[in-house]
DOTIKOL-611260 format. One line per field, with one value per residue (C-alpha): x, y, z; residue number from 1. Coordinates in nm, 2 decimals. Layout:
residues N
X <- [X_...]
Y <- [Y_...]
Z <- [Z_...]
n <- [NUM_...]
end
This chain:
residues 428
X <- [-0.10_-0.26_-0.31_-0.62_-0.81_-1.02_-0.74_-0.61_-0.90_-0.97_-0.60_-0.71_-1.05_-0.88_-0.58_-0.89_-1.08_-0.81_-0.69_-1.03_-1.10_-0.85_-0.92_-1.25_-1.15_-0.94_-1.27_-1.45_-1.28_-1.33_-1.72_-1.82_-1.95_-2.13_-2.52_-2.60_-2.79_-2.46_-2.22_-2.46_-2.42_-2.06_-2.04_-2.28_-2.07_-1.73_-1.87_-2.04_-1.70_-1.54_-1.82_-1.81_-1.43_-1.39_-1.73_-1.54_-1.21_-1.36_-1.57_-1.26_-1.06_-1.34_-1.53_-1.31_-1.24_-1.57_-1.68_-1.65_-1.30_-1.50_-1.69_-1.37_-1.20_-1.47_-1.52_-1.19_-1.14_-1.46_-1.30_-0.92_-1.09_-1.30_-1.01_-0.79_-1.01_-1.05_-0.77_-0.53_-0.66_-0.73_-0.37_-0.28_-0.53_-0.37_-0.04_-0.21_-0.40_-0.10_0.14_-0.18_-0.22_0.21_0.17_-0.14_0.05_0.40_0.23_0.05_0.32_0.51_0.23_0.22_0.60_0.57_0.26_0.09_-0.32_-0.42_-0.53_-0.93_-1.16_-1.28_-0.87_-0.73_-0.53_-0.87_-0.93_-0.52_-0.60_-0.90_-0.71_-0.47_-0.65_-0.92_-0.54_-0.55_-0.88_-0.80_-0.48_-0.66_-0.94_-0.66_-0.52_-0.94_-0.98_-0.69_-0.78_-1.16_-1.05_-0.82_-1.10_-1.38_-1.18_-0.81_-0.83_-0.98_-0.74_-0.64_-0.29_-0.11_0.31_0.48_0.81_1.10_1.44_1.76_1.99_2.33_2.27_1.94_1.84_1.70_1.44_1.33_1.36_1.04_0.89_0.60_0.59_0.29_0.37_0.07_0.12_-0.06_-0.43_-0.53_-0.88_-1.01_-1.02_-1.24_-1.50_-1.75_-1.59_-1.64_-1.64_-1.33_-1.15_-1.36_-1.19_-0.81_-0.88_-0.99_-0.67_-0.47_-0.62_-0.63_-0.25_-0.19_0.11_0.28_0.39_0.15_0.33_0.17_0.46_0.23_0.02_-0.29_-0.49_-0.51_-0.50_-0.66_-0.73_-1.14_-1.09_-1.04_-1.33_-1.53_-1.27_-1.18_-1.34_-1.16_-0.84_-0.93_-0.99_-0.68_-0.51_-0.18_-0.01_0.25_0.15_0.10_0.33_0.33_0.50_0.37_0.39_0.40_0.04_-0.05_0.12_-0.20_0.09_-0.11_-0.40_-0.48_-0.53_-0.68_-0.36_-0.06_-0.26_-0.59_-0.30_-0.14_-0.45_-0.52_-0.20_-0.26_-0.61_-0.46_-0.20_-0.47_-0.68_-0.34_-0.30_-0.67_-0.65_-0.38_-0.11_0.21_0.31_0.66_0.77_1.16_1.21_1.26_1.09_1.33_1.13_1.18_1.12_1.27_1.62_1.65_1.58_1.52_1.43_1.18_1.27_1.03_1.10_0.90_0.86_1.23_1.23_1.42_1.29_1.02_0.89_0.94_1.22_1.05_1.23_1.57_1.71_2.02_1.69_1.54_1.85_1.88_1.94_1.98_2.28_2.52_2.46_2.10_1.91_1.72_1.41_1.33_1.01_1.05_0.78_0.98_1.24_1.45_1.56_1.76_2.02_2.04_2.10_2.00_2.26_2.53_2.39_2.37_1.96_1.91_1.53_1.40_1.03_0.89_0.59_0.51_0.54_0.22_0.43_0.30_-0.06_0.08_0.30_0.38_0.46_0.59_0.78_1.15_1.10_0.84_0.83_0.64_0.72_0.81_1.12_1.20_1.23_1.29_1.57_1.38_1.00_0.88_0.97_1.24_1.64_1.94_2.28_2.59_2.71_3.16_3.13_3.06_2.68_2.44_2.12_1.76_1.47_1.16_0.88_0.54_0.34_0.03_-0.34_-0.51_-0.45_-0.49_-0.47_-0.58_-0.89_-0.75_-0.44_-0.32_-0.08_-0.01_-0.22_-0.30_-0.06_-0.03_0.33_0.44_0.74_0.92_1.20_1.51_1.79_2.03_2.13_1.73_1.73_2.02]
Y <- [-0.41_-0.51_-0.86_-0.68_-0.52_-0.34_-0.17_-0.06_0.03_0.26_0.44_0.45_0.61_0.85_0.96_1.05_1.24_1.41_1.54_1.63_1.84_2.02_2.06_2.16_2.44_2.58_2.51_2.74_3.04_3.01_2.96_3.15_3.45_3.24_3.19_3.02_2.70_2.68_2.69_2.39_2.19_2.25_2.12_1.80_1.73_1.74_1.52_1.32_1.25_1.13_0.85_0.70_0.65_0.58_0.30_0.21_0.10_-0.02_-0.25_-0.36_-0.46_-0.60_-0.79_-0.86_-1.25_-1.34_-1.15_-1.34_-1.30_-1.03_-0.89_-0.80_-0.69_-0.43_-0.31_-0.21_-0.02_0.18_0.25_0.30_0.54_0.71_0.79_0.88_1.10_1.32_1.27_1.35_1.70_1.72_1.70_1.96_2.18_2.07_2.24_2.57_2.54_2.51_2.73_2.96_2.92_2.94_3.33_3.41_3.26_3.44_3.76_3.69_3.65_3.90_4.17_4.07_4.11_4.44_4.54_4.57_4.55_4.20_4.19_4.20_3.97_4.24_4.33_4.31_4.02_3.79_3.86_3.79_3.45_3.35_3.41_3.14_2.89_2.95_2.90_2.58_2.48_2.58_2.39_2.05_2.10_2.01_1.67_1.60_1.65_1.43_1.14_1.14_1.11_0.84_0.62_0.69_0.73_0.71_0.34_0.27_0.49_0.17_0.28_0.12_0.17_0.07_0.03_-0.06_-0.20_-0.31_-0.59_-0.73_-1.06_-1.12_-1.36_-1.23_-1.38_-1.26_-0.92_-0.72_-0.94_-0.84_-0.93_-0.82_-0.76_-0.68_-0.77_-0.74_-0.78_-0.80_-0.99_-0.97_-0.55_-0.63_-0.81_-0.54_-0.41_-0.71_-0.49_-0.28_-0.57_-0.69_-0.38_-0.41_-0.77_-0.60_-0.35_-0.64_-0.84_-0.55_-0.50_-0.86_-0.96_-1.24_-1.41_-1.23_-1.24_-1.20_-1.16_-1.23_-1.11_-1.24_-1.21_-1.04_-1.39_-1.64_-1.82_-1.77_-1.44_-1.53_-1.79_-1.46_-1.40_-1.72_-1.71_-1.35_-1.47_-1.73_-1.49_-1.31_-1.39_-1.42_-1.51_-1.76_-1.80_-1.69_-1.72_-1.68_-1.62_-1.62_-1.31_-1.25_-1.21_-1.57_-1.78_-1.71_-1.53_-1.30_-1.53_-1.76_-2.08_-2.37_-2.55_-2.61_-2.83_-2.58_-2.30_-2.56_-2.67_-2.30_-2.27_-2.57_-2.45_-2.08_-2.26_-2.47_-2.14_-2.01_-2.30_-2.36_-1.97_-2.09_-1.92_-2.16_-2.11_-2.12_-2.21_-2.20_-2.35_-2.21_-2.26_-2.26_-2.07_-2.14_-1.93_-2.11_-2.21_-1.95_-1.96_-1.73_-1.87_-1.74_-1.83_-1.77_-1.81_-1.81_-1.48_-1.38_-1.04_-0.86_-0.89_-0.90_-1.03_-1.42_-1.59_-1.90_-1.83_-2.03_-1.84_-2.14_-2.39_-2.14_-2.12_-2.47_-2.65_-2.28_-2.16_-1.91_-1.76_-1.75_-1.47_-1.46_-1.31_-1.40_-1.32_-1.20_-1.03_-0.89_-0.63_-0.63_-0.94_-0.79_-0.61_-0.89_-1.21_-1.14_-0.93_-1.17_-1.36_-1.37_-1.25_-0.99_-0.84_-0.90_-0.75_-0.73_-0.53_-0.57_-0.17_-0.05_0.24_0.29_0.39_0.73_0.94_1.25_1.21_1.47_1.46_1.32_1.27_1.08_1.01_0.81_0.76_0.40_0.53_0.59_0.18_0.06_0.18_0.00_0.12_0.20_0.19_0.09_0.05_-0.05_-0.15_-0.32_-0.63_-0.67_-0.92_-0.60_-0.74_-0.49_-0.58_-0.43_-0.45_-0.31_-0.26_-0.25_-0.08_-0.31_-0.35_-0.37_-0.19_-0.31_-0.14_0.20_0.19_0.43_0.55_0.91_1.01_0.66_0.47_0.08_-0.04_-0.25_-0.27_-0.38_-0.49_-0.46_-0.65_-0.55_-0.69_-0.33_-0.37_-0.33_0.01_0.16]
Z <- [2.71_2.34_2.51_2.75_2.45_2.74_2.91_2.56_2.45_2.72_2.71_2.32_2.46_2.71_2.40_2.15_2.44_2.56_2.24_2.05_2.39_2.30_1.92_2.02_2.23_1.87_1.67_1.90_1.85_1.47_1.50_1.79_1.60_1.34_1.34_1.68_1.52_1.25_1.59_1.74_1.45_1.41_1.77_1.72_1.42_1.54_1.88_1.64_1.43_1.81_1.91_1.58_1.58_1.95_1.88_1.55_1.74_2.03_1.80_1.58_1.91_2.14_1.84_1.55_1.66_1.67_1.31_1.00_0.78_0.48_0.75_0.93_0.71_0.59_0.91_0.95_0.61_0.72_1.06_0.94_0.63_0.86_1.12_0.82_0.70_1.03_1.27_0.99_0.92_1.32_1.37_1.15_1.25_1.60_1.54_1.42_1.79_1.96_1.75_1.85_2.20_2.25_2.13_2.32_2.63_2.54_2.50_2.84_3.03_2.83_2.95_3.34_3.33_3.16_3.44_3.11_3.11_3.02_2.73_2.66_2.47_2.23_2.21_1.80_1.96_1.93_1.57_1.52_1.71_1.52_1.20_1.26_1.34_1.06_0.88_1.06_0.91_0.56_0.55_0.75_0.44_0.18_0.32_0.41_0.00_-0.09_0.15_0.03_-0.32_-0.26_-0.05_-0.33_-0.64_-0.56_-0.53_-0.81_-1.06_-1.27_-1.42_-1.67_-1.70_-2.00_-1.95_-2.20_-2.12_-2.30_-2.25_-2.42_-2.38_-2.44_-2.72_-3.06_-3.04_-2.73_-2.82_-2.83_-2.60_-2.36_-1.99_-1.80_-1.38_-1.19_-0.77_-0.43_-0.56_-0.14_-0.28_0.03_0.02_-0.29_-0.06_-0.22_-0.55_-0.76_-1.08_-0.98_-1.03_-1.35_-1.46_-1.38_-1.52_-1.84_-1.88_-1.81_-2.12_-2.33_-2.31_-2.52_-2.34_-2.41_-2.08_-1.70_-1.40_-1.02_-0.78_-0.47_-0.20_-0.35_-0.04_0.31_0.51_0.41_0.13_0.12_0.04_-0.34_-0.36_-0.56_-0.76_-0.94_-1.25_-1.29_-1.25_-1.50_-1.71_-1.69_-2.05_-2.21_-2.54_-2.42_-2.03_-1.69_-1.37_-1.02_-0.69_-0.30_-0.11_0.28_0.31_0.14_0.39_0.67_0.91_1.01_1.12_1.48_1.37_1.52_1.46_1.20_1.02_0.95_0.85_0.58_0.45_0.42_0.20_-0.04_-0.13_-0.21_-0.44_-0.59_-0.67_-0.86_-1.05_-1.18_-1.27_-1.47_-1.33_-1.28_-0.97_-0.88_-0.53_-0.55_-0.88_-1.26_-1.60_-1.92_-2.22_-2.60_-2.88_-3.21_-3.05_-2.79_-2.45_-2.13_-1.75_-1.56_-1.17_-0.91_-0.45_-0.18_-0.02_0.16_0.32_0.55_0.91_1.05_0.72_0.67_0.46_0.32_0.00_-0.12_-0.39_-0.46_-0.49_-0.72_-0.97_-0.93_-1.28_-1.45_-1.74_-1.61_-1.98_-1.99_-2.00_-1.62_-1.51_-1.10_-0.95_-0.59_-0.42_-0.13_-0.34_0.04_-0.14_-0.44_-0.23_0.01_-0.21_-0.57_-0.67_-0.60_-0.86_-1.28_-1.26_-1.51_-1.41_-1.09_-1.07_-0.70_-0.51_-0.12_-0.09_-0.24_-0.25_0.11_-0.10_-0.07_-0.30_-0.50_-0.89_-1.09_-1.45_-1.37_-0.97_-0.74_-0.38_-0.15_0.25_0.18_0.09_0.43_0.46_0.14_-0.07_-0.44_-0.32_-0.68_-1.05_-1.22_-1.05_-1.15_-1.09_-1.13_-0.94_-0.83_-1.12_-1.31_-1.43_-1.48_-1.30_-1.28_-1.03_-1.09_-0.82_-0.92_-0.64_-0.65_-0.77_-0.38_-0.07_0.27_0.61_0.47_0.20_-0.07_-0.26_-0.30_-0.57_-0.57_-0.85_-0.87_-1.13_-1.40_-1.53_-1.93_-2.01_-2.36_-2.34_-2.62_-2.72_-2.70_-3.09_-3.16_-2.93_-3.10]
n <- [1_2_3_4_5_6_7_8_9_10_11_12_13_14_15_16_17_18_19_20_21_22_23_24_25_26_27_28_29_30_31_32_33_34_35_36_37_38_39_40_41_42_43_44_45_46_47_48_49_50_51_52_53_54_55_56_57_58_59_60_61_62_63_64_65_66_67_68_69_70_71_72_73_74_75_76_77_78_79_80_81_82_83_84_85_86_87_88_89_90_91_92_93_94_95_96_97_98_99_100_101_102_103_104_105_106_107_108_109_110_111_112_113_114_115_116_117_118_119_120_121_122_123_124_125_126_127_128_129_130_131_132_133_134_135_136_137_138_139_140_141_142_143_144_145_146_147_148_149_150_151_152_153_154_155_156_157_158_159_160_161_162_163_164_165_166_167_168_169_170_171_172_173_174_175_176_177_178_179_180_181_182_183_184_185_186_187_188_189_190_191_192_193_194_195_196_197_198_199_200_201_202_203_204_205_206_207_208_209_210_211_212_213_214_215_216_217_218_219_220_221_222_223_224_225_226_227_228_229_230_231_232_233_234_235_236_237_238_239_240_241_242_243_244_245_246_247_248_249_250_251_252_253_254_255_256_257_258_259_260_261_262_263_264_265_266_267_268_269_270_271_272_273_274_275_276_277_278_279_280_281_282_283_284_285_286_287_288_289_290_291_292_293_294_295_296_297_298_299_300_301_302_303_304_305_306_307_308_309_310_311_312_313_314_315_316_317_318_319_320_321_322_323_324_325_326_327_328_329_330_331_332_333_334_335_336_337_338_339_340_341_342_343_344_345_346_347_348_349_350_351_352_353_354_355_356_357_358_359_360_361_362_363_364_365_366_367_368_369_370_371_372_373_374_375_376_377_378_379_380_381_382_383_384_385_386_387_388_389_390_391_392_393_394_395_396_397_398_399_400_401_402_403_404_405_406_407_408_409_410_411_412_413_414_415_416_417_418_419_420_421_422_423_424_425_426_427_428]
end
């Protein structure tokens, strides 16, 4: 079906139609005593809402191959904001219709049965029927002020985590040491917000890290996305030095190219951009680090994911050359990864994103949830645990700087994680 865009965008068309007739039909009972000019506008509005969505879609799925990559891609934040913004609150407001409409039609029936007179329009029953679904509209109005705050503001909300962790084994020298994780920029959703990111760029410096880690997902698709945005990675500073890892989203997957070459060329430029930012990037290998005569390793694979994400990544490549006894920090964008090969090995931190914590989430003191839990058993924060060789191992999942797909995050800040890494003897 998706291969004839016209035939799905015309189911699309009838779905929308069918089911904002319907809404309509609840919203007039609410304003059908209001002033008659208020109950016309209400009416142009809540049309007006349906042809700029149905034209939105339509435009995305008939158009979108023949619109340049930035253009794209902001076209289709407007239109996935804007239909998040309605048809979410629509829905709920949907249920109170319905729930509505099922006791009007039980006490119907319930009437004819009982030879009961039907029940009139000026009956109590009506002003029992528009409560509810004025209900309906109050409850719809709180999901509508959550997901305009996370398109205008909710985006935005720069957050900063400092996190601190102990180990047994690592060196003295090490301990006290800073690691800065930040993942999942998505440049190209930044098409327009060059100073947004001027500004995670600035917390990022202002947290004097020793050693920056990215750990992937750099772009949407394609590498011209960060052409605006090199001298800001350039600018991105540490102490001791900066690393990097691919993520699904950098390989051009998700993209029709003209052929294999055009997509590898693609590739090699985003790794270029990496490495003049700075950044080493590591594509299944390791880097020893010294401080007086200790020494840590910092590994880094290619994205490996559970399906239907890709496994580029070889882990055994990766550790390649590495000390059963050293201290071990692997970069992995994908945190699928952890329970399916990394905890079978000697890695002490793993630190990951991919999630984005689904851009979605409630946070309270001592518990947090998003619905990316529902697929991903490490979605956000800080877990642990211990290996059959009785190695106790950690994964942390930073939930991203970007977004993609939906234009805003609620309850679900852009992050910016800090490490302070211990030796346990310095905790106690």
């Amino acid at each position: 079906m998706r291969s004839n865009p016209i035939v799905f965008f015309l189911i699309v068309t009838l779905i929308i139609g069918l089911l904002d007739t319907y809404i309509y039909y609840g919203i007039k009972k609410v304003v059908r005593d209001l002033n008659p000019k208020l109950v016309i506008g209400v009416k142009i509005a809540f049309w007006l809402v349906t042809i700029i969505a149905v034209t939105g879609i339509g435009a995305i799925m008939l158009l979108r191959s023949y619109l340049p990559t930035d253009s794209a891609t902001g076209w289709f934040h407007f239109v996935s904001g804007f239909f998040m913004l309605f048809y979410v609150p629509k829905l709920i407001f949907l249920v109170f219709n319905i729930l509505d409409d099922l006791i009007f039609g039980i006490r119907y029936l319930w009437n004819k049965i009982k030879h009961r007179p039907q029940i009139s329009s000026n009956a109590p029953t009506i002003t029992r029927r528009k409560f509810l679904n004025t209900t309906g509209i109050i409850f719809a109005a709180i999901p509508f002020a959550s997901l305009f705050y996370g398109i205008v503001k909710g985006k935005f909300d720069f957050t900063v985590r400092n996190i601190k962790i102990g180990f047994d084994n690592l060196p003295q020298s090490f301990s006290g040491i800073k690691i800065l994780q930040i993942s999942d920029f998505h440049l190209g959703s930044f098409v327009n917000n060059r100073e947004e990111v001027e500004e995670a760029v600035k917390l990022v410096n202002e947290q004097y890290a020793d050693y920056v880690v990215f750990t992937g997902d750099i772009v949407n698709n394609v590498s011209a996305e960060a052409d605006n945005f090199k001298s800001l990675l350039q600018n991105i500073k540490a102490k001791r030095g900066k690393f990097s890892v691919l993520g699904n989203h950098d390989y051009g997957d998700y993209v029709r190219w003209n052929s294999p070459a055009e997509k590898t060329q693609n590739l090699d430029k985003l790794k270029s951009i990496q490495r003049e930012a700075g950044f080493d990037l590591l594509l299944d290998e390791n880097r020893s680090i010294v401080i007086d005569d200790d020494k840590i390793e910092i590994v880094g694979v290619e994205n490996w994911g559970l399906r239907p994400f890709p496994q580029y990544g070889n882990l055994d490549k990766a550790l390649n050359g590495t000390q059963q006894d050293t201290f071990k920090v692997l970069l992995s964008h994908d945190p699928t990864h952890w329970d399916a090969q990394v905890t079978e090995t000697d890695i002490d931190l793993t630190l990951s994103g991919h999630t984005h914590g689904a851009q979605f989430g409630v946070e309270i003191p001592g518990w947090r949830w998003s619905p990316a839990n529902l697929r991903y058993e490490q979605w956000g924060g800080l877990y642990n645990k211990t290996n059959k060789n009785g190695k106790k191992q950690y994964i942390y999942v930073n939930t991203g700087i970007g977004f993609i797909g939906f234009p805003g995050r609620i309850g679900m800040p852009p992050e910016i994680t800090v490490f302070e890494l211990y030796n346990n003897k310095d905790l106690v």
